[in-house]
C-alpha positions in Angstrom: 0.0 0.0 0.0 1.1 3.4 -1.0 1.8 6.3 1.3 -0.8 8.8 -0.2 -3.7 5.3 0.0 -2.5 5.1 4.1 -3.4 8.9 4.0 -6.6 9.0 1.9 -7.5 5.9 4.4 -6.9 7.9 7.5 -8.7 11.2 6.2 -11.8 9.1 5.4 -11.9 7.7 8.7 -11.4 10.2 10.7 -13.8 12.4 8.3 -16.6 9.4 8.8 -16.1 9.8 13.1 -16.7 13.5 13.0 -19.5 13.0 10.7 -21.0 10.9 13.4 -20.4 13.1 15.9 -22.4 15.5 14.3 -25.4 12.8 13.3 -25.2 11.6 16.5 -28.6 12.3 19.0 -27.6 14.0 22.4 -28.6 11.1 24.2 -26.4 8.3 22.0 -22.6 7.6 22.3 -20.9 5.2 19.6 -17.5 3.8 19.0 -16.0 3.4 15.7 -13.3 0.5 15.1 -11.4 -0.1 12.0 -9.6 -2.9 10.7 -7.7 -3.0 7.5 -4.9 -4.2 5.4 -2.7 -4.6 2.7 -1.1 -8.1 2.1 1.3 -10.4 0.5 0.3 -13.7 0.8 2.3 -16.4 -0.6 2.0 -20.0 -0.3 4.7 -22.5 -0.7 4.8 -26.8 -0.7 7.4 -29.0 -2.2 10.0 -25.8 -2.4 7.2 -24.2 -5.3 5.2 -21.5 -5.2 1.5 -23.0 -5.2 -0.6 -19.8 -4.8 0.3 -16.0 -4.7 -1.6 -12.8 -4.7 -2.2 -9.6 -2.7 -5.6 -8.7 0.0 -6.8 -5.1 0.3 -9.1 -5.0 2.9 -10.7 -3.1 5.2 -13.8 -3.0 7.5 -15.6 -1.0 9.9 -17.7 -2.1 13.4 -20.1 0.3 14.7 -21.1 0.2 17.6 -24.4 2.7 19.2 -25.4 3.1 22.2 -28.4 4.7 24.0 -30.4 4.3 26.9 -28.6 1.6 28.7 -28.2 -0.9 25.6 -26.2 -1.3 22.8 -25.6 -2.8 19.4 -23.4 -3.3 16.7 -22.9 -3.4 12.6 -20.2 -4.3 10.2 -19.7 -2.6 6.9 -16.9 -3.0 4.4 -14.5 0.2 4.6 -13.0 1.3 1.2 -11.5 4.6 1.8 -14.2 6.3 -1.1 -16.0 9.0 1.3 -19.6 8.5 -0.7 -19.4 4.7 -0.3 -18.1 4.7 3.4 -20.9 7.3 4.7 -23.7 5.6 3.1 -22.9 2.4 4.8 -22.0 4.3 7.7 -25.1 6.1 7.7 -27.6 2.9 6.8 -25.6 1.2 9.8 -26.6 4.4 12.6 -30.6 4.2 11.2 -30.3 0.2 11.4 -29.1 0.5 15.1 -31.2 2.8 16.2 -34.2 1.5 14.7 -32.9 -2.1 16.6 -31.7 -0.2 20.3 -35.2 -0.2 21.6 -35.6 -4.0 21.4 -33.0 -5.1 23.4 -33.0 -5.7 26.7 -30.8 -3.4 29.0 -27.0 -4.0 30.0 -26.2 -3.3 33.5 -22.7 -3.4 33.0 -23.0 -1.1 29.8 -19.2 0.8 29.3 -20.0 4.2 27.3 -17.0 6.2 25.9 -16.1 8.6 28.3 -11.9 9.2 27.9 -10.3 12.1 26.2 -7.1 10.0 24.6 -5.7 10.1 21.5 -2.9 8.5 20.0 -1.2 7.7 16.3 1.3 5.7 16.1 2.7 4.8 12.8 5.8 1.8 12.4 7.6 1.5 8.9 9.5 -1.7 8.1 11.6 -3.3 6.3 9.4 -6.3 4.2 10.6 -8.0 1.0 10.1 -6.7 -2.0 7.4 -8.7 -4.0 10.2 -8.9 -6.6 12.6 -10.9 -4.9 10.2 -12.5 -2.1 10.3 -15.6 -3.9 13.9 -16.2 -4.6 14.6 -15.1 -0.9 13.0 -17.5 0.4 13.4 -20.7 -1.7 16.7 -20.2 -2.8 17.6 -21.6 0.7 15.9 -24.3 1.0 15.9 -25.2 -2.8 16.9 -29.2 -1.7 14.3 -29.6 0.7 10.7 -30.4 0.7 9.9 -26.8 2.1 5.7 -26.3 2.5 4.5 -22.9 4.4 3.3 -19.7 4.3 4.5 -15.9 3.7 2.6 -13.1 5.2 3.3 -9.5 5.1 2.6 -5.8 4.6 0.7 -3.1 6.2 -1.8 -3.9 9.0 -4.1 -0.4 10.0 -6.4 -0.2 13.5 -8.0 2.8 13.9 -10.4 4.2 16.6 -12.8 6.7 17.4 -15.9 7.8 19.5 -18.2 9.8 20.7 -16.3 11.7 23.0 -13.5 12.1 20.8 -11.2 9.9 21.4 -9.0 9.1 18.3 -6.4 6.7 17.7 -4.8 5.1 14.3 -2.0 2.7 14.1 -0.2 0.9 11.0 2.6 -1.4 11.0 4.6 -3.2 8.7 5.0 -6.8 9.5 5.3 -9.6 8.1 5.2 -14.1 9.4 6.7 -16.8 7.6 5.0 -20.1 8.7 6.9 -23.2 7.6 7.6 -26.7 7.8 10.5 -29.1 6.9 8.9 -32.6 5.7 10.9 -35.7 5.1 9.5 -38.7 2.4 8.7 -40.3 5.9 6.1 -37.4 7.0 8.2 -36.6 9.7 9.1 -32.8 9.4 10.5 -29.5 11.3 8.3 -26.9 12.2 9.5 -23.4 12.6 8.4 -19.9 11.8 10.1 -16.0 11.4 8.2 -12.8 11.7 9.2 -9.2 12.6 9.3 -6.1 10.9 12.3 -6.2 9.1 13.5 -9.1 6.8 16.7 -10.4 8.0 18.9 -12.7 6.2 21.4 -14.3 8.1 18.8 -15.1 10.4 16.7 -16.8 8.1 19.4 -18.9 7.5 20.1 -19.5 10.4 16.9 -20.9 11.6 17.0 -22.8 8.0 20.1 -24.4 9.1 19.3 -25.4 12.1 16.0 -27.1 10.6 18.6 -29.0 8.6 20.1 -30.3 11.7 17.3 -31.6 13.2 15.7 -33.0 10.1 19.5 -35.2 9.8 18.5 -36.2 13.5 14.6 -37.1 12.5 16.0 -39.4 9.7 17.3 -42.0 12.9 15.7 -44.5 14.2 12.2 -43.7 16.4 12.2 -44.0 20.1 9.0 -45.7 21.9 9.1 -44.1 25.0 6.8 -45.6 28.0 4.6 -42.7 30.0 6.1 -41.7 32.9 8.2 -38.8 34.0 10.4 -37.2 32.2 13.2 -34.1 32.5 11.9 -31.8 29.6 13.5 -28.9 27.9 10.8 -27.0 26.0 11.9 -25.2 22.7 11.0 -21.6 22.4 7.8 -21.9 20.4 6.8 -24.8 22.7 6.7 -22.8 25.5 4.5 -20.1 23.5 2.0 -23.0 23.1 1.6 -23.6 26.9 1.7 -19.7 27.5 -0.9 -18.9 25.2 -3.5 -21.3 27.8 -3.2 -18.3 30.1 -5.6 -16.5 27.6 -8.4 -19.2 27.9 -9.7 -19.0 31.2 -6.4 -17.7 33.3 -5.6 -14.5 33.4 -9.0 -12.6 32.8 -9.9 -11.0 36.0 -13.8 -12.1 35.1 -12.7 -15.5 34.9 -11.1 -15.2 38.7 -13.9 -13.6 40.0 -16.4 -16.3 38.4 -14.0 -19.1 40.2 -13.6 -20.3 36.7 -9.8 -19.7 36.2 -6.7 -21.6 36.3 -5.2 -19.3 38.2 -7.5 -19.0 41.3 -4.7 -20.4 43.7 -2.3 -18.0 43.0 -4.6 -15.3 43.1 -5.9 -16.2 46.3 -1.9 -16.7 47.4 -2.7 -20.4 48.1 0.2 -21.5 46.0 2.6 -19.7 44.1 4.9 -20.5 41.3 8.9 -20.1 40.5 10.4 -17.4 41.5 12.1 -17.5 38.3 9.0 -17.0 36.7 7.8 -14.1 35.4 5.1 -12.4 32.8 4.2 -9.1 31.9 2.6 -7.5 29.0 5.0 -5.4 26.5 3.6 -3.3 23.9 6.7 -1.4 23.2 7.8 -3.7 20.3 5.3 -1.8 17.8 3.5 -4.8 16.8 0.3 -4.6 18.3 -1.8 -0.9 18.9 -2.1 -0.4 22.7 -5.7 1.0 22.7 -8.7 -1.7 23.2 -11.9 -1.6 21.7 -13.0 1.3 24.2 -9.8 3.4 22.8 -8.6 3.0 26.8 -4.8 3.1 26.5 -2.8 0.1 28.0 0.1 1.2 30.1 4.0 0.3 27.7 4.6 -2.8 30.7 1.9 -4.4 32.8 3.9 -7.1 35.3 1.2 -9.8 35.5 3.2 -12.3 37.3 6.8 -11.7 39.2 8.8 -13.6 40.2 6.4 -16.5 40.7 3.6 -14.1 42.4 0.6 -12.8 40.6 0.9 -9.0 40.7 -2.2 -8.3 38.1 -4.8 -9.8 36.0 -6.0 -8.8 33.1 -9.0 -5.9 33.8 -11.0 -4.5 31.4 -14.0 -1.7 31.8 -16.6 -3.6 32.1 -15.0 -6.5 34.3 -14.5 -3.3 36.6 -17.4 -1.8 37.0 -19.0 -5.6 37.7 -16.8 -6.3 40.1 -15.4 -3.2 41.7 -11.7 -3.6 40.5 -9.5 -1.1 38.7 -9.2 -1.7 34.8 -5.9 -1.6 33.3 -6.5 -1.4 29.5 -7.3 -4.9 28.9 -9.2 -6.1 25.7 -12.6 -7.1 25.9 -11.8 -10.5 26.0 -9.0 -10.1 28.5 -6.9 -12.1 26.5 -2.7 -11.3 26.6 -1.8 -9.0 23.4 2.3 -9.0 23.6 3.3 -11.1 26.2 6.7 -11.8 27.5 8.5 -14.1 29.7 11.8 -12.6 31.4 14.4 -14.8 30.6 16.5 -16.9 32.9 20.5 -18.2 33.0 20.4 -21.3 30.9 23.0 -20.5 27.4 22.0 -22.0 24.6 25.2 -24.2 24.4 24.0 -25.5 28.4 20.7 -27.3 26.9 21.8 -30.3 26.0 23.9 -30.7 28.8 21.8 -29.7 31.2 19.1 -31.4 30.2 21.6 -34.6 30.6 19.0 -37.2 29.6 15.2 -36.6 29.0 13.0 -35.2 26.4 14.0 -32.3 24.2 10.5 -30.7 22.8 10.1 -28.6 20.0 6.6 -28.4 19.8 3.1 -29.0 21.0 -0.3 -29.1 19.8 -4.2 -30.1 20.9 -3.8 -28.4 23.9 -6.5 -28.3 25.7 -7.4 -27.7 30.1 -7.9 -30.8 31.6 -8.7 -30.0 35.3 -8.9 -26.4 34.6 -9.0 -25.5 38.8 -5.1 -27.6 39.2 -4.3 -25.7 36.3 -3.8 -29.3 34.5 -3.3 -28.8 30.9 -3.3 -31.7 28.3 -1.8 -31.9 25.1 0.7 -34.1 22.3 4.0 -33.6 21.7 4.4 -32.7 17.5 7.3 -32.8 15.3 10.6 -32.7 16.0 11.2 -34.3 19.6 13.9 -36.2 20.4 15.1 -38.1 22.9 18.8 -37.2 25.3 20.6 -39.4 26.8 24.2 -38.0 28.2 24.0 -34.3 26.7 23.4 -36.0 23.3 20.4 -36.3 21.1 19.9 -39.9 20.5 16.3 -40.3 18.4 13.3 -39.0 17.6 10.6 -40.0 19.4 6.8 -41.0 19.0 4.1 -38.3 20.1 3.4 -38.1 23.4 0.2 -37.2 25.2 0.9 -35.1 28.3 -0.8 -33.7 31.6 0.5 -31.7 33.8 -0.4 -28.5 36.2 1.2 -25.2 35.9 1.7 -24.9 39.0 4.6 -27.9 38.5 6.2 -26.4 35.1 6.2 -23.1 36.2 6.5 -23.7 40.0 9.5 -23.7 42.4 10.4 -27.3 42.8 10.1 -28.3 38.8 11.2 -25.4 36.9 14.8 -26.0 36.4 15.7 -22.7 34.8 14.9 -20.8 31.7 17.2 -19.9 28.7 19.1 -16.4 28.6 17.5 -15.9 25.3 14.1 -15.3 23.5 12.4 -15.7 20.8 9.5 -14.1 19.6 6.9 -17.0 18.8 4.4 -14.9 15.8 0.6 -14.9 15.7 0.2 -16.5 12.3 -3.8 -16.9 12.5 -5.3 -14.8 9.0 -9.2 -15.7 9.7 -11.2 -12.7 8.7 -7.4 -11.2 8.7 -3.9 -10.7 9.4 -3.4 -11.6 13.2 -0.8 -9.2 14.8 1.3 -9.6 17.5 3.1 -12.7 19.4 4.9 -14.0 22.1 8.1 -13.2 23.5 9.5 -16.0 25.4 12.5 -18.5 26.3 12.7 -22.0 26.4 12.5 -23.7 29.7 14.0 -26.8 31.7 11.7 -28.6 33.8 11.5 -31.4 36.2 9.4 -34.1 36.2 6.9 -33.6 33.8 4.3 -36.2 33.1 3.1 -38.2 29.9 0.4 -39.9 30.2 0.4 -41.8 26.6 
């Protein structure tokens, strides 16, 4: 997308929010969210491109509210002012038309904050000229399936009270896997803002390496306990949990969450152990859907001890606790885990002999109160006996509380490094954001098939 298309987008937008502010009826307040894009999808298998092509898009939720109750439309958003304002305007009469149906909403939020913000992030993406070549020149002798996403992702806001905030970054996720003729393959992604060679290759590389130590002999393990050292994007898997029915303050104060202990101080995890909220990579805006501005770091857990939960409007005027930003969801945006003191070249060693994990999938809460989470090992896993990887093994099904992995007596250490783990979802559109996180050597943990 073009600079002077960005800026026609923007003037549109903020031309449709003032428009509504004038159309508006003294007693209605409305928000105005926008989500856009302009993208480079490319989809790869066998080392080919299979299907390539570019996504402008761009849509618009309105939200109206009046008299205690609220509702919402969704219109396409195309940057043409005569389009845009007469779906805008069909939207308002459709809403208000609707509003004196519904039932009324106690907890009802209305815009009431005076913020503005615009925040603009430039990158450095791939050309669509030499995309391609960059990335399949590498891997040219390997059966290389995955997908390339990237270009400029726009949020905007506005309201009633005139709050206004827009935010566009450039960003881009490259989702990929490794296969061998057996079906075993490597998993591994890359994603920023800026395209970086030499460390594309070297996460290609070190695929290589592990798809040499795939082509050995499997390992049939028995379930049991096992030392573990969980691989960076591992790790992300188990983290993102935390976002279904952990960290939400609602979900504490409806006894639902998997965090209730350690809220209520009856247990408490590692002291090497902790997670806070980071929104000063540029990744993801920092307003939520009621343009509230989240603070740059929001310590949620440190060292081992639950500091916050996630607390949006609406959670805090039900429950009498003071918001902090959080989506309405109150899901984690841009998390991070502080790293520990394990080097990289310490792993293997330290791990001795156990069960090195790359990643997981099907996870799922099993005993969602303990914390218990279930899930399968998934592709390359190995097996370590004596600092050395020996085989690859068969998936695992594993259980196992949080309150072990991340507590004091089986959470060995974590790495002095992290990596950041991207959000590679594209439903509806381009997911933004990701995890920032190390790997971690644990104790102990338990496979159950």
């Amino acid at each position: 997308m073009k600079i002077v298309e960005l800026s026609t987008l923007e003037k549109t937008f903020n031309q449709l929010v003032e428009t509504l502010l004038i159309k508006k009826a003294e007693n209605e307040y409305f928000t105005v969210r926008l989500s856009s894009e302009s993208s480079q999808f490319t989809r790869f298998n066998c080392a080919k491109v299979r299907q390539t092509g570019c996504v402008d898009d761009g849509g618009i939720q309105l939200t109206l509210m009046a008299n205690q109750r609220s509702s919402s439309r969704q219109f396409p958003f195309t940057g043409n002012w005569d389009i845009d304002w007469e779906l805008a305007y069909t939207a308002l009469q459709e809403l208000r038309d609707e509003l004196p149906l519904l039932p009324i909403d106690p907890y009802l939020i209305l815009p009431s904050e005076n913020n503005t913000s615009r925040e603009v992030n430039t990158g450095k993406l791939l050309s669509p000229e030499i995309l391609v070549p960059s990335i399949l020149e590498p891997v040219n002798n390997l059966d290389f399936t995955g997908m390339y996403a990237g270009g400029i992702v726009i949020k905007g806001y506005g309201d009633s009270s005139g709050q206004k905030h827009w935010f566009t970054t450039d960003s881009f996720n490259l989702d990929y896997s490794l296969f061998m003729a057996s079906g075993q393959a490597v998993k591994g992604s890359f994603a920023g803002s800026e395209w970086n060679e030499n460390a594309y290759l070297a996460k290609i590389n070190d695929g290589k390496q592990q798809l040499e130590m795939l082509s050995r002999p499997v390992k049939e393990l028995p379930k049991g306990q096992y030392k573990t050292y969980f691989a960076p994007a591992a790790v992300a898997d188990l983290l993102a949990m935390l976002s279904w029915g952990a960290i939400s303050e609602a979900d504490i104060q409806q006894g639902n969450s998997a965090l209730a202990a350690l809220s209520l101080q009856e247990k408490q995890l590692s002291p090497k152990f902790t997670l806070k909220e980071n929104f000063q990579s540029g990744l993801v805006p920092r307003f939520n859907n009621l343009g509230e501005i989240a603070a740059p770091e929001l310590i949620l857990i440190e060292k081992g001890i639950l500091i916050n939960s996630l607390v949006n409007s609406r959670t805090a005027k039900e429950y009498h606790k003071p918001a902090n930003g959080a989506n309405s969801s109150e899901t984690l945006r841009s998390p991070e885990i502080s790293p520990g003191n394990l080097a990289f070249a310490e792993i293997l060693p330290s791990l001795d002999t156990g069960l090195y994990v790359s990643n997981l999938h099907y996870l799922n809460w099993s005993d969602r109160p303990s914390g218990r989470i279930t899930g399968m090992t998934r592709y390359a896993c190995f097996w370590v006996e004596n600092g050395e990887i020996v085989a690859p093994i068969e998936n695992l099904r594993f259980d196992e509380s949080l309150y072990r992995f991340w507590g004091a007596e089986n959470l060995i250490d974590l790495t002095n490094f992290q990596e950041f783990i991207p959000e590679v979802g594209t439903y509806e559109s381009r997911q933004l954001g990701g995890s920032l996180v190390p790997g971690m050597l644990v104790n102990d943990f338990t496979y159950t098939l």
